[in-house]
ZAMARGU-4260 file (C-alpha; in steps of 0.2 Angstrom, whole numbers, plus 5000, padded with zeros to 4 digits):
<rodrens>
0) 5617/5529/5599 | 5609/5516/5611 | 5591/5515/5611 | 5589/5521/5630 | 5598/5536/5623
5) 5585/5539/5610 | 5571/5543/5621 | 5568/5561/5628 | 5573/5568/5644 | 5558/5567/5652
10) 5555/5550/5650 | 5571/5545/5655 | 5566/5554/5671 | 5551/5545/5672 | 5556/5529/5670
15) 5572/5533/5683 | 5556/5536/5695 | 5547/5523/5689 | 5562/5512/5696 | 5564/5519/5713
20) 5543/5515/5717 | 5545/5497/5708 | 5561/5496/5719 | 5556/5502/5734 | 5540/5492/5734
25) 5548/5476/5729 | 5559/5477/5746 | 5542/5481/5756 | 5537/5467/5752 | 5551/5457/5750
30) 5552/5464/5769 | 5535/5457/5774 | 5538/5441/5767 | 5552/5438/5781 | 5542/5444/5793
35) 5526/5433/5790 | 5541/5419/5790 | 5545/5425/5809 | 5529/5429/5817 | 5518/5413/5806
40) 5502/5415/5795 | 5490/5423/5809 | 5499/5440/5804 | 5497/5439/5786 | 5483/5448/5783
45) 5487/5464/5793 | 5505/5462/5782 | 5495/5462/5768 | 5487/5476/5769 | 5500/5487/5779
50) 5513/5482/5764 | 5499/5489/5751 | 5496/5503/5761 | 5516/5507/5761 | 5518/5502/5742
55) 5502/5513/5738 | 5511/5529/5748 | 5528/5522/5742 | 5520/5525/5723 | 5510/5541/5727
60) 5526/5549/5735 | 5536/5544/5720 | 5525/5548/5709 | 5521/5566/5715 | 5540/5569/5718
65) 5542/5563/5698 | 5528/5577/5693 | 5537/5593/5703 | 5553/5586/5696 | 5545/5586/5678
70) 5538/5602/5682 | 5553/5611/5688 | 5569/5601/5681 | 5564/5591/5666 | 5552/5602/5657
75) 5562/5617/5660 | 5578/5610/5653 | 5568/5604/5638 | 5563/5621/5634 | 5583/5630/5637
80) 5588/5616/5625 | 5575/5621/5611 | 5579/5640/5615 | 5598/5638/5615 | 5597/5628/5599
85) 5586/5638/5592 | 5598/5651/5597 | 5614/5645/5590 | 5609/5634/5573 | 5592/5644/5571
90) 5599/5662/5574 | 5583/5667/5584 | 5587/5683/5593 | 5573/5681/5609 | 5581/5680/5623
95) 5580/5668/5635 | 5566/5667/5647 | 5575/5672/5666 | 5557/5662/5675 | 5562/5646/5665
100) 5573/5635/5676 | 5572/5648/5691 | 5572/5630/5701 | 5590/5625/5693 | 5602/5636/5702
105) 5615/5642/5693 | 5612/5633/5680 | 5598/5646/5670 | 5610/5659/5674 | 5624/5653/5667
110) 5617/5648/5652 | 5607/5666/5649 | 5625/5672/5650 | 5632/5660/5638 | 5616/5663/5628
115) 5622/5682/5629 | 5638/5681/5625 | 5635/5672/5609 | 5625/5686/5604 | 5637/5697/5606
120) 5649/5687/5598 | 5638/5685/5583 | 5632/5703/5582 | 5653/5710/5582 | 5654/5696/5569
125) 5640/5703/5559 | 5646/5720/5561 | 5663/5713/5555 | 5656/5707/5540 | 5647/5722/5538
130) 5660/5732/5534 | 5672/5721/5527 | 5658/5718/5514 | 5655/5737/5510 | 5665/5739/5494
135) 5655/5724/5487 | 5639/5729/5491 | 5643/5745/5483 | 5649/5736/5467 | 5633/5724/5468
140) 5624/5740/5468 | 5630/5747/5453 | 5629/5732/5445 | 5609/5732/5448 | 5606/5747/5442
145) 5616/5745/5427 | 5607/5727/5425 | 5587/5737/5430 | 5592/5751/5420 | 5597/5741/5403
150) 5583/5742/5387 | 5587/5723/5383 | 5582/5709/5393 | 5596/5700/5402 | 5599/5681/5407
155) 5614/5672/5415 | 5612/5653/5414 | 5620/5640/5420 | 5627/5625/5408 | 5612/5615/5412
160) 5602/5630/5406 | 5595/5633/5424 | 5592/5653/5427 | 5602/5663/5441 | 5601/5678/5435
165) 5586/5691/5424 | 5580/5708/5424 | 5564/5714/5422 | 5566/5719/5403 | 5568/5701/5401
170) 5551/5700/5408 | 5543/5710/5398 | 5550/5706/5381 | 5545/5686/5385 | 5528/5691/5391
175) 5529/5679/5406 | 5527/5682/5425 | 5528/5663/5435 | 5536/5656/5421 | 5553/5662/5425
180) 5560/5661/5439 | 5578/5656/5446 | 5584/5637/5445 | 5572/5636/5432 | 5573/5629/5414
185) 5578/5642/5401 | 5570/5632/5389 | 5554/5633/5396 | 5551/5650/5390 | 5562/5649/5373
190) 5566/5639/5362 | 5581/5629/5367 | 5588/5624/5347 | 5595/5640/5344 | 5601/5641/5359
195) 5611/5622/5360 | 5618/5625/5343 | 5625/5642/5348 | 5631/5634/5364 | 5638/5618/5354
200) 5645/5629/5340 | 5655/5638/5354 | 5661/5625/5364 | 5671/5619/5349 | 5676/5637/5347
205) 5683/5636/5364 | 5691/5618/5363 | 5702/5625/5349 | 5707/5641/5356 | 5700/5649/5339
210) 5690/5662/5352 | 5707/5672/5357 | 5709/5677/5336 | 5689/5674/5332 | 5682/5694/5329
215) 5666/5689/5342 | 5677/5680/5353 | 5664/5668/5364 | 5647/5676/5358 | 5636/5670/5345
220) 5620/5678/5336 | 5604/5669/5341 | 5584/5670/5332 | 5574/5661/5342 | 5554/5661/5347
225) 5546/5662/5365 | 5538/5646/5371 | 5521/5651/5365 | 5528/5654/5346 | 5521/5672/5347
230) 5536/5682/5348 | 5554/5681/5339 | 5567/5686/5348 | 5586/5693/5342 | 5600/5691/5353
235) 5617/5687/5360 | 5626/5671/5368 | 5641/5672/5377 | 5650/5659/5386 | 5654/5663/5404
240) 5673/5653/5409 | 5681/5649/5425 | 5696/5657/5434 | 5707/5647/5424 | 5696/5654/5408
245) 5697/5636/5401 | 5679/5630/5406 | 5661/5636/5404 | 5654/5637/5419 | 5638/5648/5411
250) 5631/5659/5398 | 5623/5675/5396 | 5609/5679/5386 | 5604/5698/5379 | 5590/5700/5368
255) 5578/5709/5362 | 5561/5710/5353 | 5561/5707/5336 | 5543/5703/5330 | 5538/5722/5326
260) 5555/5728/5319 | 5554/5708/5307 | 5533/5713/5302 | 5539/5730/5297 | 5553/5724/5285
265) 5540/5711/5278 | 5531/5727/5275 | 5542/5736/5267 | 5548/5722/5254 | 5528/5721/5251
270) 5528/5739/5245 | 5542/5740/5236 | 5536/5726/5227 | 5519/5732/5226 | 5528/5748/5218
275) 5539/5740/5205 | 5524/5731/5200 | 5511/5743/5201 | 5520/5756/5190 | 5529/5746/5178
280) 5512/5746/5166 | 5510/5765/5167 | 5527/5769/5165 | 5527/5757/5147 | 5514/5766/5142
285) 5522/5785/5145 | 5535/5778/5135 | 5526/5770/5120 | 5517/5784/5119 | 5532/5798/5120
290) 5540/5786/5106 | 5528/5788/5094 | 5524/5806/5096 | 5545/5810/5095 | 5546/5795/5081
295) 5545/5803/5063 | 5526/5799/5060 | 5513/5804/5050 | 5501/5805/5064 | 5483/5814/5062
300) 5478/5827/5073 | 5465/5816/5081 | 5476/5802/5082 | 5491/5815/5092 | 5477/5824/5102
305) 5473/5805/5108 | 5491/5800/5112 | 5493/5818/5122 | 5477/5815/5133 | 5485/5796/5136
310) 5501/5804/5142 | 5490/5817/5153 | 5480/5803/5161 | 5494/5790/5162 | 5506/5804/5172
315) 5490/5810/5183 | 5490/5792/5189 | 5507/5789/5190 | 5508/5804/5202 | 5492/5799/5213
320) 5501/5782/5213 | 5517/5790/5219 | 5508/5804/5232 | 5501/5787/5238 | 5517/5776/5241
325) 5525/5792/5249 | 5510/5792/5262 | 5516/5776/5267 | 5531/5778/5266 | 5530/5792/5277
330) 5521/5780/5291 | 5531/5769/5289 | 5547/5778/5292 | 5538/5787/5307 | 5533/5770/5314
335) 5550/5763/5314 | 5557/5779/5326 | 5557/5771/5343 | 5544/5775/5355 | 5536/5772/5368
340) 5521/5776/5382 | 5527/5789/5395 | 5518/5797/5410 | 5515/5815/5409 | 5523/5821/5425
345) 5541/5812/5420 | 5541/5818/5404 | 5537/5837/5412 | 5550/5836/5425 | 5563/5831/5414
350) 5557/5849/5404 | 5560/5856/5420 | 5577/5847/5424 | 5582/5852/5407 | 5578/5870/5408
355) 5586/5872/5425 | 5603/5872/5418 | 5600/5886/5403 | 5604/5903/5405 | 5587/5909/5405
360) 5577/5906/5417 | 5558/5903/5420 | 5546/5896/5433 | 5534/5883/5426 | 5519/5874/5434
365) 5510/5857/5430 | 5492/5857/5432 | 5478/5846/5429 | 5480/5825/5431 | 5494/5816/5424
370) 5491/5805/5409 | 5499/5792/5397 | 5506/5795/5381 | 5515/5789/5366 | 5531/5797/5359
375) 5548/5796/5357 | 5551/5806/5375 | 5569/5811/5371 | 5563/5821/5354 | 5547/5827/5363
380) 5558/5834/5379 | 5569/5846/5369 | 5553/5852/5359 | 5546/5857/5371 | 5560/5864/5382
385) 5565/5873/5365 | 5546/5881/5362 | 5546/5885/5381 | 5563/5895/5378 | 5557/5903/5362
390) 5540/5908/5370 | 5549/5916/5385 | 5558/5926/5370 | 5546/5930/5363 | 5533/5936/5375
395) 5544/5944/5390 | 5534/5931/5401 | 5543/5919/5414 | 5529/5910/5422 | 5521/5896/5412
400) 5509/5879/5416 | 5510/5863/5407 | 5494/5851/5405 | 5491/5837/5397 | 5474/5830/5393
405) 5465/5817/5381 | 5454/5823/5371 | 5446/5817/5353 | 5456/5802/5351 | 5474/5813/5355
410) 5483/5819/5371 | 5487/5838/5371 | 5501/5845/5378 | 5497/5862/5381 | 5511/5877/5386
415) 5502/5891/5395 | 5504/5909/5397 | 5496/5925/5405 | 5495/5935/5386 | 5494/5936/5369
420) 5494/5920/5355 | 5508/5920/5346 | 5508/5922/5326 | 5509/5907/5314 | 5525/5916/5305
425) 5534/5919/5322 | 5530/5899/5324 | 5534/5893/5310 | 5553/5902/5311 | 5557/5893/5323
430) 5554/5875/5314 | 5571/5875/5303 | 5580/5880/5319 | 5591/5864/5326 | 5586/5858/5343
435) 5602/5850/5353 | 5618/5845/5344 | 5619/5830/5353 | 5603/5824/5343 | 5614/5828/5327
440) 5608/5844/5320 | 5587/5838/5321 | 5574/5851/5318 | 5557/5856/5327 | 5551/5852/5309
445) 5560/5834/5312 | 5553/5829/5327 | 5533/5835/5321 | 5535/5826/5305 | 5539/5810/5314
450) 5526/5809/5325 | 5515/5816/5312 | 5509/5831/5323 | 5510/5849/5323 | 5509/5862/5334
455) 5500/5880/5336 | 5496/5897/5346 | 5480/5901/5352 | 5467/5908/5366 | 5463/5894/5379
460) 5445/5895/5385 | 5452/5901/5404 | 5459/5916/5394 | 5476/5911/5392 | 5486/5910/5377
465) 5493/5891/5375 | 5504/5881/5363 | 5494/5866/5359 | 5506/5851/5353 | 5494/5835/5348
470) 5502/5819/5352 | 5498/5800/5351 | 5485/5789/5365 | 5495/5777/5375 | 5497/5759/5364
475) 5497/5749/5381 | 5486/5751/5395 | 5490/5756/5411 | 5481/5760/5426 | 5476/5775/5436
480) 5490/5775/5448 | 5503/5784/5446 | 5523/5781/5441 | 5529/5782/5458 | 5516/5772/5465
485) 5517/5760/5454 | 5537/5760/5455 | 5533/5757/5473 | 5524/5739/5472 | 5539/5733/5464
490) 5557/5729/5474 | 5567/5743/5474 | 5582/5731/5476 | 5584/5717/5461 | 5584/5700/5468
495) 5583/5693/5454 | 5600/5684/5453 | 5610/5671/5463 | 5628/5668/5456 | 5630/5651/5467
500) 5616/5641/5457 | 5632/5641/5445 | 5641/5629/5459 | 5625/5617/5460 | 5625/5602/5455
505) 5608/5593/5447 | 5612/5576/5446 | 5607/5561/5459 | 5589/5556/5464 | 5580/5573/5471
510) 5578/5563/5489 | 5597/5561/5492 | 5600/5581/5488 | 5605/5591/5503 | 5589/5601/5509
515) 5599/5617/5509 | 5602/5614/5490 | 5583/5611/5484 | 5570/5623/5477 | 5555/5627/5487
520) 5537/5634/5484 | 5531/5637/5501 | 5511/5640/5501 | 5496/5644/5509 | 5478/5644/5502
525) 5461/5653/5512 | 5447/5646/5511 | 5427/5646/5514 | 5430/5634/5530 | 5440/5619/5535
530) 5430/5604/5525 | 5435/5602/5506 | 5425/5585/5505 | 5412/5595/5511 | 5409/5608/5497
535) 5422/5623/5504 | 5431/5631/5491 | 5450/5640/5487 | 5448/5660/5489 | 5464/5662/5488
540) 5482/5654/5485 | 5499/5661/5486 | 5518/5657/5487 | 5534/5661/5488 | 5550/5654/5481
545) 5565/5650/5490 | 5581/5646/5480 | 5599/5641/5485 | 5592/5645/5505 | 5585/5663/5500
550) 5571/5669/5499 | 5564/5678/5482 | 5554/5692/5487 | 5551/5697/5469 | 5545/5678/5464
555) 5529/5678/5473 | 5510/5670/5467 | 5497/5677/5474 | 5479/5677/5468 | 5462/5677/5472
560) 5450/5663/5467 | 5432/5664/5464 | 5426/5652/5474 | 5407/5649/5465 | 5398/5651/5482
565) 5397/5663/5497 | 5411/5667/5509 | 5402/5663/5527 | 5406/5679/5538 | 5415/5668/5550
570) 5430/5664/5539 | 5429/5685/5534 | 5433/5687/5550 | 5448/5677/5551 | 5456/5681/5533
575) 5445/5697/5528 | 5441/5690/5513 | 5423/5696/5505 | 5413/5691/5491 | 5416/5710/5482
580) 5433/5704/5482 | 5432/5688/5473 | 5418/5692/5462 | 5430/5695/5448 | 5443/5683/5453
585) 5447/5669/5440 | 5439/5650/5446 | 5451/5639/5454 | 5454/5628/5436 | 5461/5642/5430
590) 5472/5648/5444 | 5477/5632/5448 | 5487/5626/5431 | 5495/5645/5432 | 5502/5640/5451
595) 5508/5622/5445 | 5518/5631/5432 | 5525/5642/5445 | 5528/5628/5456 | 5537/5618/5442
600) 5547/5604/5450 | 5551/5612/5466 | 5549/5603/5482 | 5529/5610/5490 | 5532/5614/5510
605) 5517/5623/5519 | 5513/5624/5537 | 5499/5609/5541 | 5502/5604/5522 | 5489/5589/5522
610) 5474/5601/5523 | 5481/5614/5509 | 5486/5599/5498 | 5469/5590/5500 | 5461/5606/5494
615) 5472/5606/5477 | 5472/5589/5474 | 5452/5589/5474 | 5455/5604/5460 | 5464/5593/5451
620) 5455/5584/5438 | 5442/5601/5436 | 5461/5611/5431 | 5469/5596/5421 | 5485/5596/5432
625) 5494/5584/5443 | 5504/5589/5459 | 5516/5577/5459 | 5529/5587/5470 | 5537/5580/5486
630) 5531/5589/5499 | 5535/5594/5516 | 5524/5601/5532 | 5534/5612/5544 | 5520/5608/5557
635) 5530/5591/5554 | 5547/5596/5556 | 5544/5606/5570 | 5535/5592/5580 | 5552/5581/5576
640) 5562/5593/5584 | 5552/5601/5598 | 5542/5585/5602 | 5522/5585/5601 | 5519/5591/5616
645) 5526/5609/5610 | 5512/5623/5603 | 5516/5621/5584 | 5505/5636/5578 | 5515/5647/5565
650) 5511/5662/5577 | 5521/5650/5590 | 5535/5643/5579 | 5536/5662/5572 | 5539/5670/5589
655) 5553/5657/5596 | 5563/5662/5580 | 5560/5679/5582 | 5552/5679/5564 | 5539/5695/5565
660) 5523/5693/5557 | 5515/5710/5550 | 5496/5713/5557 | 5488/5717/5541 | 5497/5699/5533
665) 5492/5689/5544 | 5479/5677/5541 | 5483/5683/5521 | 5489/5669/5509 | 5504/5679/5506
670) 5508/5684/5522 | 5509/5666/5529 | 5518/5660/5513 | 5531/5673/5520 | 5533/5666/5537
675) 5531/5649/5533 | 5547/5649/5523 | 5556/5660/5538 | 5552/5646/5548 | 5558/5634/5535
680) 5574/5640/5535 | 5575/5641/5554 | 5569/5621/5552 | 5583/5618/5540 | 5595/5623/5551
685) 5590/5613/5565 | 5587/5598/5553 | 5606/5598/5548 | 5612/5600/5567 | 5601/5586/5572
690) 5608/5575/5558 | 5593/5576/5546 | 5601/5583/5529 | 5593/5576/5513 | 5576/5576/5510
695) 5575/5559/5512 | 5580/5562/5530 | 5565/5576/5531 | 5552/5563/5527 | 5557/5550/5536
700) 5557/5561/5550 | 5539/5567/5547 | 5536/5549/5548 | 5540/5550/5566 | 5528/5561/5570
705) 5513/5550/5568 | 5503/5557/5581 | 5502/5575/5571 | 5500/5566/5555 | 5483/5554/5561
710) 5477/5571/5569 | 5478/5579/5552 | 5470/5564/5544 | 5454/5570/5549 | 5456/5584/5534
</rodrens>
């Protein structure tokens, strides 16, 4: 490319203009020059200023000519060629403007049909895909739930131990939220020895073929420890192979929690060893003592009498001792059934669902507010269900209410009728009776003793006869809103998974990598005004991450900060941020080393970056971190593309790619996270058709726009 072919349109046109006037006035003048040759030196002075007069107009014609064809040629094609390449490496859906270029003939026409019948082709293509893609949605489906609706955590690594795929079990039961994330380090929330032996150990199972005749195949036990050393975890490795099954491209991870289930057999061993020990002394003495009283001895009365009321006192403390170790035995064994807190209102509807399909059949209402509880929900259901049967039975009645409340330390589940209490002989018939066979053969009596409970009739203080069932307070807390609602905060869909992160590569300087291949945190921050040297302050940062060119909505940052002063009402008004809603926030050297951590070593991108990036990198010696991340500024990119004189607002950049902004998240860290990053990727795709492919390519470009960058130099 020559340099003359470098420079934009418009100034091509300018300096083509510029040409004609420097022309035209060089042969006015050249003209005059002849003349004052013929008629002599008397008539220069009126040549002189006739020829500036005629090289003034020459230059104001020119130049007014150069500003309607600006105007009404140049400008307007610079703006199709942003739409149409918006439209066709960008995938923006606006169409194009019929006023732009209405001075151009056919040529806006034609283009607007062009531009339409790319659509069109684009939309039958989509359609196309859509339905040749149908059954695999369908399987991918199936395959989320399975994967949402397993009790282990799951992970699928790559080789290089970066993650592409985890459910939210596998959240839970590592007790991390930022830390994981895809195209991270698995080792950043585990331990990685246990993991590179099991790997190691079977890579040389593979090499040798001893997997095909090896009784796990290409799994192996792991005990490891979260990062934190606070939680052991027991688990599974298998190695995931390539068509050709002759290569690890991957492994999966299923584990589960371990610390409780490893604490309880600690305890256990204590006690038994605490037994043995504890009753070895009396039970040497029982036996002494019954020697000599059996043995043929002279023994006096007194001295036979004394051995009788050892052998009394010994056996009254060896059964105390015993009444006690079966106490804790008991708890033990009743703590070691798995359970679990369950809302009130799932566990009532599946008594409903459950006595749906019996023979007889009865209307029951739940009253009062849902609560948590503790219990082993499977057990608890069929009691229930079974009491509810028994009580319909037994009383002829076939409308019943279910509440649960807490009270005294317990939640009470209470089955309520219109007549009489029942009689603890009729109740206690039904104990021995088995609940489902599928629970193999267990008891009423069972399921009381191991939630050390019990149950009973009586009058309710409405006037109603109940049956009261105690059962144990919620072990975690939770908040007042409900399942559903809280269900609802969380993506229904899991996109938690990205099977081509196992086709990356990760090796090579970060600058030279493709920009479709790198990891981005795109983020925004609020603040208290528009000058961090001069005391404003973070109220709130979030972000979002993008991996392998998509964007994970269930990876998202976003917290409020407290910034240590007021909020002036004149940034309210823009982000609707008050002080109520940051007076409990956490301070900004907190929050800060919790974002780093979700940022890892992603590549930072935000629009305008240099005034969000001066306000963490003033944080950063109050938080002890260091944001050492190459960043990007799509106000930047934009600016390469579009040229300078384009509006660059997101609300601009945001509309020309047809990217919707919600009203409520606008001006809302989050919600500008959101549509920074659908800009980004808009930007990317540009980027790539304009040549600029690696990140190297990106910067070097922003470096282009200098005008954009000493504006922001200001911040």
């Amino acid at each position: 490319m020559t340099r003359l072919e470098r420079l934009s349109l418009r100034l091509r046109i300018f300096l083509f203009f510029a040409l004609i006037g420097l022309a035209s006035c060089v042969v006015v003048i050249a003209c005059l020059v002849f003349a004052e040759q013929r008629i002599g030196p008397a008539a220069t002075p009126h040549l002189v200023l006739f020829g500036g007069i005629a090289c003034f107009g020459i230059l104001f014609v020119t130049g007014w000519v150069w500003q309607k064809f600006d105007l009404n040629v140049a400008q307007p094609i610079e703006r199709i060629v942003k739409d149409v390449r918006s439209l066709v490496h960008a995938g923006a859906s606006r169409q194009l403007d019929s006023e732009t270029g209405k001075y151009l003939g056919l040529l806006n026409p034609a283009i607007r049909e062009i531009a339409g019948a790319l659509t069109e082709a684009r939309e039958e293509t989509d359609r196309r895909i859509a339905e040749a893609t149908t059954e695999t949605h369908k399987q991918t489906a199936q395959l989320e739930s399975v994967i949402r609706n397993l009790d282990q955590g799951v992970l699928i690594c790559t080789m290089g131990s970066k993650i592409m795929l985890y459910n939210k079990r596998a959240l839970q039961i590592l007790h991390v939220s930022g830390d994981l994330g895809l195209g991270r380090s698995l080792f950043s929330v585990v331990s990685a020895a246990p993991f590179r032996h099991a790997i190691e150990r079977l890579g040389h199972r593979l090499e040798q073929g001893r997997h095909r005749h090896h009784k796990e195949g290409l799994s192996q036990l792991v005990i490891c420890a979260t990062a934190d050393g606070k939680h052991t975890l027991q688990g599974r490795v298998t190695l995931l192979l390539d068509q050709a099954a002759k290569a690890p491209t991957g492994f999966i991870v299923t584990f589960d929690d371990m610390t409780r289930q490893l604490a309880d057999n600690v305890e256990r061993d204590s006690l038994l060893q605490t037994v043995l020990v504890d009753l070895r002394h009396p039970a040497a003495n029982l036996l002494a003592t019954s020697e000599m009283l059996a043995g043929d001895y002279a023994l006096a009365a007194d001295a036979r009498k004394t051995l009788e009321r050892m052998i009394a006192g010994e056996a009254a403390r060896l059964s105390e001792r015993l009444a006690h170790y079966d106490q804790q035995s008991h708890d033990m064994l009743t703590s070691a059934w798995p359970m679990s807190d369950v809302y009130s209102s799932s566990l009532f509807n599946s008594v409903l669902r459950r006595n749906s399909s019996e023979s007889l059949k009865v209307t029951c209402e739940f009253i009062g507010e849902p609560v948590w509880l503790h219990c082993d929900s499977i057990t608890i259901v069929e009691l229930i269900e079974y009491a509810l049967r028994k009580v319909a039975e037994a009383t002829g009645e076939r409308a019943f209410q279910l509440r649960a409340t807490e009270f005294e330390r317990k939640i009470y589940v209470d089955l309520h009728w219109h007549g009489e209490p029942l009689s603890v002989a009729r109740i206690n018939a039904w104990l021995d009776d088995p609940l489902d066979q599928d629970l193999g053969g267990i008891t009423s009596r069972d399921v009381l003793y191991r939630h050390k409970t019990d149950y009973w009739s009586a009058r309710a203080p409405d006037g109603t006869a109940h049956l009261r069932l105690p059962l144990s307070l919620p072990h975690d807390h939770h908040s007042s809103q409900s399942l559903d609602e809280q269900t609802l905060l969380l993506p229904e869909r899991l996109e938690f998974y990205d099977f081509d992160l196992m086709e990356r590569e990760y090796l090579g300087a970060l600058e030279d990598r493709p920009l479709r291949d790198l990891d981005y945190v795109v983020f925004d921050t609020e603040t208290t005004g528009l000058d961090p040297s001069g005391g404003d302050e973070i109220i709130s940062i979030a972000g979002v991450r993008i991996v392998n060119g998509r964007i994970m909505h269930g990876e998202l940052f976003d917290h409020y900060v407290n910034p240590g002063r007021s909020i002036p009402p004149a940034s309210t008004k823009i982000h609707h941020i008050t002080n109520e809603m940051v007076a409990n926030a956490a301070p900004v050297e907190a929050v800060l080393p919790r974002f780093q951590a979700f940022v890892s070593d992603a590549v930072l991108v935000a629009h305008n970056a240099a005034f969000d990036m001066k306000f963490l990198t003033l944080k950063q010696d109050e938080a002890g971190v260091r944001f050492t991340n190459p960043v990007l500024d799509t106000v930047l990119l934009a600016a390469h593309l579009q040229g300078q004189t384009s509006s660059l607002t997101l609300d601009a950049l945001a509309e020309q790619f047809g990217i919707e902004i919600p009203v409520d998240m606008r001006h809302t860290a989050l919600g500008d996270s959101l549509a920074t990053a659908e800009v980004l990727l808009r930007l990317i795709d540009l980027l790539e058709a304009s040549g600029i492919k690696t990140l190297r390519d990106a910067v070097e470009a922003e470096k282009k726009a200098e005008a954009i960058r000493r504006q922001q130099a200001r911040y």
